[in-house]
N, C-alpha and C positions, 0 to 999 in steps of 0.2 A: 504494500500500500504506500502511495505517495507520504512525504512527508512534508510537511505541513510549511510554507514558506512566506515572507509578503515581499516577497521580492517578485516583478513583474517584466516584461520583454522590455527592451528600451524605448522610449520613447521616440526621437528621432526616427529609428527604425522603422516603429509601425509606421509611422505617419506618412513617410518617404515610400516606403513600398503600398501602402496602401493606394499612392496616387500613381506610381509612376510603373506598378509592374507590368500593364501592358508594355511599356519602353523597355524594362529588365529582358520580357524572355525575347524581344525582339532584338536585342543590340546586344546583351552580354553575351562572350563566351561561353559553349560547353565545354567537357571533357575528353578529352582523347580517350581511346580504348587504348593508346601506345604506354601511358601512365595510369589509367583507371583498371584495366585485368591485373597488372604487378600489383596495384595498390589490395585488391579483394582478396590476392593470394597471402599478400601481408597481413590480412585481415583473418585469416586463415577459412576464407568465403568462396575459394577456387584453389585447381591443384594447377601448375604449370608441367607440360608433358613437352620435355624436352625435343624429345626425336621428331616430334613432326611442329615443333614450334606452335602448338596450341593450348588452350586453356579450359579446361572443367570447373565448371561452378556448380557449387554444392546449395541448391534451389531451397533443400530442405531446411536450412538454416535459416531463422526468422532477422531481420535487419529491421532495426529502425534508424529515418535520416530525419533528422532533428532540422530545422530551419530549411525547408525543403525547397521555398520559394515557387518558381513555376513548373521546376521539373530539373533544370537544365542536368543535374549529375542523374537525377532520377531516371533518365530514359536507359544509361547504361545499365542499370540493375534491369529493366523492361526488358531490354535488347539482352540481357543476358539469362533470362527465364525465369526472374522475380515474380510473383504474383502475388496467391494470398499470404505466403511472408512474407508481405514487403510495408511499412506499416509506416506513413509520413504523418509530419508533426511542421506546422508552421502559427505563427502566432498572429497573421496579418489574415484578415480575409478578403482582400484583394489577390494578393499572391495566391491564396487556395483556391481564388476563381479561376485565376488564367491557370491554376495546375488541373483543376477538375475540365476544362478546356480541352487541353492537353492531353492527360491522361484515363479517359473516364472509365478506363477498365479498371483501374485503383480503388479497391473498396477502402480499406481502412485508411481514411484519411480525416486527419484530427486535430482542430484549430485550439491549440495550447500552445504554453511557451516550456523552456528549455525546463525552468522548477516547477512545474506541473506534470505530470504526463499521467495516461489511464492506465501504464500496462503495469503487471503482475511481478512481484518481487522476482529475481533469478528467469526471468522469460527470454532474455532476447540474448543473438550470439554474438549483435555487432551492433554499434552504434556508429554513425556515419553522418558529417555535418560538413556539407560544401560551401565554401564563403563564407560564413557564419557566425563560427566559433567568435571572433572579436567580439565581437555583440554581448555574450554572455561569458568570458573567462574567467569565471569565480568558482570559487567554493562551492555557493551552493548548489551553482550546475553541474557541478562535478557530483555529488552528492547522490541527486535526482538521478543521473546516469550509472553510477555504483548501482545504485537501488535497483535498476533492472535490470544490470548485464549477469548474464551468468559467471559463473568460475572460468576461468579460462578464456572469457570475453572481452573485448576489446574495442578500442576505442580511434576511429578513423578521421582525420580532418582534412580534407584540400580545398586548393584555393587558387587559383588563376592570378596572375600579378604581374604589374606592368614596370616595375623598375628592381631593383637592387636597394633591397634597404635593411632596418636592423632585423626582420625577420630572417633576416637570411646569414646574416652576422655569425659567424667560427663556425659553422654547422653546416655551411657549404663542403667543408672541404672532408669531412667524411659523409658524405651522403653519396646514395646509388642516382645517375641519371641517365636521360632518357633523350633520343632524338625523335622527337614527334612532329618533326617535319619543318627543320628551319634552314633555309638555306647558307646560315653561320653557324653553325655545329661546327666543324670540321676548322674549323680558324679559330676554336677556344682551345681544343688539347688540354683539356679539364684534367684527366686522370695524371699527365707527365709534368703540371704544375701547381701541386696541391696546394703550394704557399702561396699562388697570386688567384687564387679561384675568383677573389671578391671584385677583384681588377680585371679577371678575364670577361666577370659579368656583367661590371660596367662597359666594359668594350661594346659587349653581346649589346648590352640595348642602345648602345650610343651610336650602333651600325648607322641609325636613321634619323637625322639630326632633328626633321621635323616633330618626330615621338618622342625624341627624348626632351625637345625645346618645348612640347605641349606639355608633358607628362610633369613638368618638374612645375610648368604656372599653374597645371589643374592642383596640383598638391597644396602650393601655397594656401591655397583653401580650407585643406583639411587641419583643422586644430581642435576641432573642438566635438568630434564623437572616435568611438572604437573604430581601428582598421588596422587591415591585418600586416601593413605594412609596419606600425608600428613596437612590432616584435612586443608587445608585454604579456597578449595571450602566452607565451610561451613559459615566465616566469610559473605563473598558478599551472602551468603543466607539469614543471618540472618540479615541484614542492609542495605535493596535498595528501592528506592521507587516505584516498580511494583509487588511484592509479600507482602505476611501479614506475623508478623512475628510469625507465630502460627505449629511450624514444629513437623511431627510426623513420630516418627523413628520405623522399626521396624526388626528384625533381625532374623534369622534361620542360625543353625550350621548343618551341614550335612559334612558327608566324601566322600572326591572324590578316589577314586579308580583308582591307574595309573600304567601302567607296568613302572618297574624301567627303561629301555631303554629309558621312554617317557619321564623322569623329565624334561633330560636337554633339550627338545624339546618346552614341558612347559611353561619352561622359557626363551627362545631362543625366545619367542613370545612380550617380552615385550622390548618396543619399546627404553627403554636405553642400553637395550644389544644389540638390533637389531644395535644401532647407534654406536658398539664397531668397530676399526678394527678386519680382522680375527683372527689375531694371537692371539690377547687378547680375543676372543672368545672361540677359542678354548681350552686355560688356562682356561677361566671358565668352560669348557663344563668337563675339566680332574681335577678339583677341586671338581664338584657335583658329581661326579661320586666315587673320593674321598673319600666325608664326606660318600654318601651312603654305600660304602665298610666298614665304619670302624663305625658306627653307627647303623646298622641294625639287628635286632634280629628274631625269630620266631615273634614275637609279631606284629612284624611291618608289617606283610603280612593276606592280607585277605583270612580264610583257602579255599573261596572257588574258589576262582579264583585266588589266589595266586597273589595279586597285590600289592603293599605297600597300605597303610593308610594313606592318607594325611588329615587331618581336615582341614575343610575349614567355613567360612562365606557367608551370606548373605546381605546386609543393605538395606533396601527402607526407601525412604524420601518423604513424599509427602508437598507441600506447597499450598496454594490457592491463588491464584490472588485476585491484589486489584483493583477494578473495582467499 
């Protein structure tokens, strides 16, 4: 049985998603299957079958994905033969509209927040929070999540991210990673320079000067809610008494492909711009628009669909419950 809490989803959050998730599942990133199959085997939710480079997932096992939003990680577990164990949890009901949209074969689907939940003491074999985690990296989420994961069970986080920042700080340079489709992989040589990893992934996103010149004005923004750039989700991961403190990181760079029209769209999605007035919206909206005028070269567009280039990130974090 849940345990009793007055702690609530954040504010900003709901408010922000409540208005703009039609714009979330439309502009954000999903997940790769080149980093999400490694990630469920870390989860111990699929087997990896070397000799023919394929992957078994184990359907029986019940998941719950906490902050579920529209879907965007959810359709991998779909795509992978999730069904009636698959069991999402979001706290906005805007987000649970565009996901019931989305996915209306999903039955259990269930508007609480992270210190709430309905399920059953020791029920579930995986908890799994895409984007999210920031929002609620406390105690007593961790708490709420103990409370239902079984022995043995464990605890998933990933997250898509557009720069190099303290999330990613000394934990780069022992983590496993992944080429999920970027045409600068191969110019990092990540494994032969473990001491300048942090330097090699500043390079990685500074390929494109117009992303890295947008990326760094939309930030000045962000001050004043949780994100996951800001690496402190990770302190309360690594020091609570309901997880082990045994964490394994692992990462994939891939490029997203976006019509220039769509940047400031993009960005319009995260939830400190969302909380701008107009007018100062719109300054940002004629600022990105801006840098990309005065930044963008042949180079910057992908020849075959003529998109710009944005490099992008992956992180999964898996943790095990202490039981």
């Amino acid at each position: 049985m849940s345990t009793a809490t007055t702690k609530s989803a954040h504010d900003i959050a709901i408010s922000s998603f409540n208005s703009n998730h039609s714009l979330y599942d439309i502009y954000r990133p999903s997940f790769t299957p080149i980093i999400v199959d490694p990630f469920l085997v870390d989860l111990n939710l699929a087997t990896y079958n070397k000799q023919d480079n394929t992957f078994t997932f184990d359907n029986d096992k019940h998941i719950v994905e906490l902050a579920c939003g529209t879907g965007k990680f959810t359709k991998n577990l779909i795509d992978n033969g999730w069904g009636q164990n698959l069991s999402v949890v979001d706290p906005s009901k805007g987000m649970l509209q565009t996901f019931k949209q989305n996915f209306p074969q999903v039955n259990n689907v269930v508007q609480a927040s992270s210190y709430n939940t309905p399920f059953d003491d020791n029920s579930v074999d995986a908890v799994i929070i895409a984007q999210g985690f920031h929002w609620f990296a406390d105690e007593e989420s961790l708490r709420e999540i103990h409370r239902i994961l079984k022995p043995n069970g464990k605890l998933g986080l990933i997250w898509n991210f557009d720069y190099i920042s303290p999330s990613q700080d000394s934990i780069v340079r022992e983590s496993n990673y992944y080429n999920a489709g970027t045409r600068y992989y191969q110019d990092l040589d990540l494994k032969s320079n473990k001491n300048n990893q942090e330097l090699l992934l500043q390079q990685y996103f500074a390929n494109q000067k117009w992303n890295d010149e947008v990326t760094k004005y939309v930030y000045s923004f962000d001050v004043k809610v949780p994100q996951y750039r800001h690496g402190k989700w990770r302190s309360i991961l690594l020091s609570n008494p309901y997880f082990e403190n045994k964490v394994l990181d692992s990462f994939a760079l891939y490029d997203k492909l976006i019509d220039k029209d769509d940047v400031w769209k993009y960005w319009e999605t995260r939830s400190y711009i969302t909380d701008l007035p107009q007018e100062k919206r719109d300054e940002v909206k004629a600022h990105i628009e801006d840098i990309i005028a005065k930044n963008t070269t042949d180079e910057s567009y992908d020849k075959e669909t003529n998109r710009l280039i944005k490099p992008m990130g992956t992180h999964t974090v898996v943790v095990p419950v202490k039981k």
